[in-house]
C-alpha positions as CSV (number, residue, x, y, z in Angstrom):
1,X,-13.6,9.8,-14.4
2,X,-15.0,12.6,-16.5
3,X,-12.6,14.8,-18.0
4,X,-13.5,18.3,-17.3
5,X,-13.5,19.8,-20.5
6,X,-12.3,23.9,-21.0
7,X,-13.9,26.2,-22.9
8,X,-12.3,29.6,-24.0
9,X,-14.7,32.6,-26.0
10,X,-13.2,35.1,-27.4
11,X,-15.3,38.3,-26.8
12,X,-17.9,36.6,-24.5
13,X,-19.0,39.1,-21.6
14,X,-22.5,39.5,-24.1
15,X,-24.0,39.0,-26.6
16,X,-23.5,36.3,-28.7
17,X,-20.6,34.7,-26.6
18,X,-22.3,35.2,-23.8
19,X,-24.9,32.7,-25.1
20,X,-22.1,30.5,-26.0
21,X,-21.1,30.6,-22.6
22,X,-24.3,29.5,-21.4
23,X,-24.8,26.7,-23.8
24,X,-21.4,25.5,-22.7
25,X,-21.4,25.9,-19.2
26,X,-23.1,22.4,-18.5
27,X,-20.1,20.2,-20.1
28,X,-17.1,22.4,-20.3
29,X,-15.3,24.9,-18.0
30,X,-15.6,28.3,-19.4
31,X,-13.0,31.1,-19.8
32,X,-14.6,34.5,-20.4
33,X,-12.7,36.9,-22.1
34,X,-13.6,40.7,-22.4
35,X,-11.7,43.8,-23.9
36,X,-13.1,46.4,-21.4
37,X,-16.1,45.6,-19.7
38,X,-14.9,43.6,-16.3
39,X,-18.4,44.3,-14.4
40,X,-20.6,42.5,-17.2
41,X,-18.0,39.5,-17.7
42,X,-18.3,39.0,-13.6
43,X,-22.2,39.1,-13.5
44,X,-22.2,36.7,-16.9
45,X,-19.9,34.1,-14.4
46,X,-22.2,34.6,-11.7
47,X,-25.0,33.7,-13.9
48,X,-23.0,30.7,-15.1
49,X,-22.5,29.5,-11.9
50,X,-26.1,28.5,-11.3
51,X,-26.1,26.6,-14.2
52,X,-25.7,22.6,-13.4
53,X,-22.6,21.0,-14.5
54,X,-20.8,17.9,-14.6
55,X,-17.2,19.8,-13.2
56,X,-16.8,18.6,-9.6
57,X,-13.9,18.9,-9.0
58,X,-13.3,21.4,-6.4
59,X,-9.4,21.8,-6.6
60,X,-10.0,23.1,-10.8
61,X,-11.8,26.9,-11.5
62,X,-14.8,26.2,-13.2
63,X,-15.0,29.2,-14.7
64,X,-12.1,31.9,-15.1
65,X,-11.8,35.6,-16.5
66,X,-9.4,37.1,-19.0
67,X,-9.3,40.8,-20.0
68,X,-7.4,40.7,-23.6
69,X,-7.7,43.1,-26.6
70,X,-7.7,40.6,-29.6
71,X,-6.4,43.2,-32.0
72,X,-2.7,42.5,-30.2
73,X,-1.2,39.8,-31.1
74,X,1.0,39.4,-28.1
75,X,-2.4,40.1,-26.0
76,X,-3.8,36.8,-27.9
77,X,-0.6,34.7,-27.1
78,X,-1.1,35.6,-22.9
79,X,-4.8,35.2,-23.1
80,X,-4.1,31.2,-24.2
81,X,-1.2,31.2,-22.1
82,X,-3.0,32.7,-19.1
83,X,-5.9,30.4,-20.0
84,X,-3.7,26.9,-20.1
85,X,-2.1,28.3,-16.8
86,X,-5.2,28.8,-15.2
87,X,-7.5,26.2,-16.4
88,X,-4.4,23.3,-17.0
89,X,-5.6,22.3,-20.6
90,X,-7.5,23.6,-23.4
91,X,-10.1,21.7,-25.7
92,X,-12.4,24.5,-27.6
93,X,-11.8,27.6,-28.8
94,X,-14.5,29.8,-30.1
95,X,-13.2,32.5,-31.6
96,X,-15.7,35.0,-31.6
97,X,-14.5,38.5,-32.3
98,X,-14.9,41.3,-35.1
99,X,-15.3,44.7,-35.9
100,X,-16.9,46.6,-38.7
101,X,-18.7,50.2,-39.2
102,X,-22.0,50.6,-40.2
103,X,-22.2,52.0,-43.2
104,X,-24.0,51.9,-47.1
105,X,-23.0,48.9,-48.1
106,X,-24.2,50.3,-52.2
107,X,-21.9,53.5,-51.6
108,X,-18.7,52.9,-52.6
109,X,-17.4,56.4,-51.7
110,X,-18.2,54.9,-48.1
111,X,-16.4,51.8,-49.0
112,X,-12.8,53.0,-49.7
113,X,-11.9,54.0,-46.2
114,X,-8.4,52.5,-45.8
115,X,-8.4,52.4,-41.6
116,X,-11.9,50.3,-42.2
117,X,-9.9,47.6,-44.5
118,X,-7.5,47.6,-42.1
119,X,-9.3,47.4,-38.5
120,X,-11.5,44.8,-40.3
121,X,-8.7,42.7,-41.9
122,X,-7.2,42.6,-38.0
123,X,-10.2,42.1,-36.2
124,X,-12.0,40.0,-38.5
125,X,-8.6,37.5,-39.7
126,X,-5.7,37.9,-38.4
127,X,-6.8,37.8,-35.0
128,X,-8.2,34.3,-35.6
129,X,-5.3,33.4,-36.8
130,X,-3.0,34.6,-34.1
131,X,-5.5,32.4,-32.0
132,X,-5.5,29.7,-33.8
133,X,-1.8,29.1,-33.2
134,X,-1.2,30.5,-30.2
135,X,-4.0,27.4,-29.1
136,X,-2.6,24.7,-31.6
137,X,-0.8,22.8,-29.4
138,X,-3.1,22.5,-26.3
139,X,-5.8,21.5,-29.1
140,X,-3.9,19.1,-30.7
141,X,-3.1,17.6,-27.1
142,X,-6.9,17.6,-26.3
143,X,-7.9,16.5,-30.0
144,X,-9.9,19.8,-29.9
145,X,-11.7,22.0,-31.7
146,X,-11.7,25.5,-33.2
147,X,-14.9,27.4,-33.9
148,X,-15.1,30.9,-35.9
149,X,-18.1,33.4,-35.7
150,X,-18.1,34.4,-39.4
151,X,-21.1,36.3,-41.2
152,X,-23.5,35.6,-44.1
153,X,-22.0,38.8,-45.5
154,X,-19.3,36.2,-46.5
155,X,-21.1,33.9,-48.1
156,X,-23.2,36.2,-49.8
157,X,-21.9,40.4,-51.1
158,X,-24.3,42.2,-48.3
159,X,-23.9,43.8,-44.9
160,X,-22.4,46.5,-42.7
161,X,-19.7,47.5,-45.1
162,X,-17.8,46.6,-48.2
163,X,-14.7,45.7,-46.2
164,X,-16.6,43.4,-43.3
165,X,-18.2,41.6,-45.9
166,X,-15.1,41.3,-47.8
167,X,-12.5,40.3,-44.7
168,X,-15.8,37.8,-43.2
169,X,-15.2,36.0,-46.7
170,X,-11.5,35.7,-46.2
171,X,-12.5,34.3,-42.3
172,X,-14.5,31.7,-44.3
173,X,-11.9,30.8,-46.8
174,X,-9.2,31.0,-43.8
175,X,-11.2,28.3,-41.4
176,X,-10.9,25.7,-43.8
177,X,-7.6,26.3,-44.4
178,X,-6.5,25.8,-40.9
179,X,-8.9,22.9,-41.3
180,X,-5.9,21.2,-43.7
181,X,-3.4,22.2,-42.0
182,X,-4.2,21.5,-38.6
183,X,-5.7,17.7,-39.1
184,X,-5.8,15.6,-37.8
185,X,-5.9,17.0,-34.7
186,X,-7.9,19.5,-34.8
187,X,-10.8,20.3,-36.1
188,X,-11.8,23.6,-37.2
189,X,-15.3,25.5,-38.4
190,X,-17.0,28.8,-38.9
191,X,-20.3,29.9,-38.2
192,X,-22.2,32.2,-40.3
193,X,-25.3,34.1,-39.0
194,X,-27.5,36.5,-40.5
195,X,-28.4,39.6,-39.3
196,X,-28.9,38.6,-35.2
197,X,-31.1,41.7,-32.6
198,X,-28.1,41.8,-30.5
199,X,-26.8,45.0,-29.1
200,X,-24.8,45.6,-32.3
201,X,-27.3,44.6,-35.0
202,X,-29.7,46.8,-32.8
203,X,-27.4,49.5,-34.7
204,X,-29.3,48.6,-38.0
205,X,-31.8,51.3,-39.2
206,X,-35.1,49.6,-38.7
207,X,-36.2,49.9,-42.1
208,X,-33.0,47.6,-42.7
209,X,-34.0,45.1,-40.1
210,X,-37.4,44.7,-41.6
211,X,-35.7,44.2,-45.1
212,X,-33.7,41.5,-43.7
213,X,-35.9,39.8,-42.5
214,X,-38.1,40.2,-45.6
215,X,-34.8,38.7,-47.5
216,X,-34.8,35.4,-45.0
217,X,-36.8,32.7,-46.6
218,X,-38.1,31.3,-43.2
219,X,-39.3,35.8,-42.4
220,X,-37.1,35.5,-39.1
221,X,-33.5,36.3,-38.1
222,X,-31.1,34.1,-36.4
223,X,-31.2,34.7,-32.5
224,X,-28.1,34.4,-30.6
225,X,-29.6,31.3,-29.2
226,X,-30.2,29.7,-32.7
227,X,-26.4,30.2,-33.3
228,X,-25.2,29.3,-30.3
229,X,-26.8,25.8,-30.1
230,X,-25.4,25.4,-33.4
231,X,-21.6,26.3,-32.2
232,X,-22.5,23.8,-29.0
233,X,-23.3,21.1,-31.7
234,X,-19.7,22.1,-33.9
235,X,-18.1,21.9,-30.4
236,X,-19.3,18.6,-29.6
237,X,-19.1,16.8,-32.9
238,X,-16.1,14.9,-33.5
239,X,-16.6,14.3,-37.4
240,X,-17.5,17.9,-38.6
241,X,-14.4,19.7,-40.0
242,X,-13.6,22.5,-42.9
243,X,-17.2,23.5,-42.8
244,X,-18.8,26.6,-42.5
245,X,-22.3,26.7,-41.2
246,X,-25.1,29.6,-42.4
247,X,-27.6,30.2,-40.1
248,X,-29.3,33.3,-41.1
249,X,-32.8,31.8,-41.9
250,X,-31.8,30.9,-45.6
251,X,-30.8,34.8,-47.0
252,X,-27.8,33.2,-48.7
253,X,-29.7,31.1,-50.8
């Protein structure tokens, strides 16, 4: 009998975990979880559902939506408890949300803004920590996985802003943490894209685009698509843990 695999995404109604969703639709049930937005997580699950899959069984939801603003931490704990609840187990978590505000990343009078350190330290590491553990034991039941959307601004001083840049490094450093302490178990990654066109790196000047890509050594960004197979691959890989993956078309190096 196949087991019928579930899927949650953290911040998945578009964009890049909206991809996710697509990529994982085939082998996992998918929960979609969106902070405001209901209309665009309920046309991404009508999109999923015309994607072939090996779920079929009809008494289990094959897909399943969760409004939940990840910068509560109470928020996180009902979105994994709704989740188990709805879905009766939980194997992947792709923890995929984060904040920052655009800004000049060489100003430091722009870089010294304490409710920017703060909204960034939330959304970009606490939050996947509240996750993490609010989703241990199901994992560790499952002999799952847990996948972080970092940044290359964490691997490499650059970006939106002193403080994303900063707090995407300590996402890094804290995946491979949980990576110790949550073995054997569980296996836990980050991913680390360059600059991506999605609605938010749409926000980028366009001179700053073209300098990106300019800065990439294959001259061409990371699409969400790139990324997301990549996450698919982490999500499916038993033997890949503690690693944190740059796909940003080799601006790190």
């Amino acid at each position: 009998m196949v087991v019928q695999r579930v899927a949650l995404i953290t911040a998945s109604s578009a964009g890049l975990g909206a991809q996710v969703a697509r990529v994982l639709a085939p082998d996992f049930r998918v929960v979609v979880n969106y902070a405001s937005n209901s209309s665009r997580a309920e046309q991404l699950v009508e999109e999923l559902s015309t994607i072939p899959s090996i779920h079929s069984n009809p008494t289990t939801p094959r897909f399943h939506i969760v409004q939940a603003d990840v910068s509560s931490k109470s928020s996180v704990e009902t979105l994994v408890k709704d989740t188990i609840k709805e879905m009766g187990r939980l194997d992947v978590v792709i923890s995929n949300a984060g904040w920052t505000r655009m800004t000049n990343f060489l100003n430091i009078d722009e870089a010294v803004v304490d409710d920017d350190w703060d909204r960034c330290f939330i959304m970009n590491v606490k939050t996947h920590l509240w996750l993490a553990y609010a989703a241990k034991d199901a994992l560790a039941e499952s002999e799952g996985t847990f996948i972080t959307t970092a940044s290359v601004a964490g691997v490499k001083p650059s970006g939106s802003s002193l403080a994303y840049s900063v707090t995407k490094a300590a996402q890094i450093h804290l995946a491979k943490g949980l990576a110790v302490i949550l073995a054997p178990k569980i296996r836990v990654n980050s991913v680390s894209p360059g600059m991506m066109l999605t609605e938010w790196g749409l926000k980028f000047p366009a001179a700053k685009r073209e300098k990106a890509i300019e800065n990439t050594k294959l001259k061409r960004l990371a699409t969400v698509e790139d990324v997301a197979d990549q996450i698919r691959t982490l999500a499916l890989s038993r033997s890949v843990t503690g690693q944190n993956l740059c796909i940003d078309g080799g601006s790190s190096m």
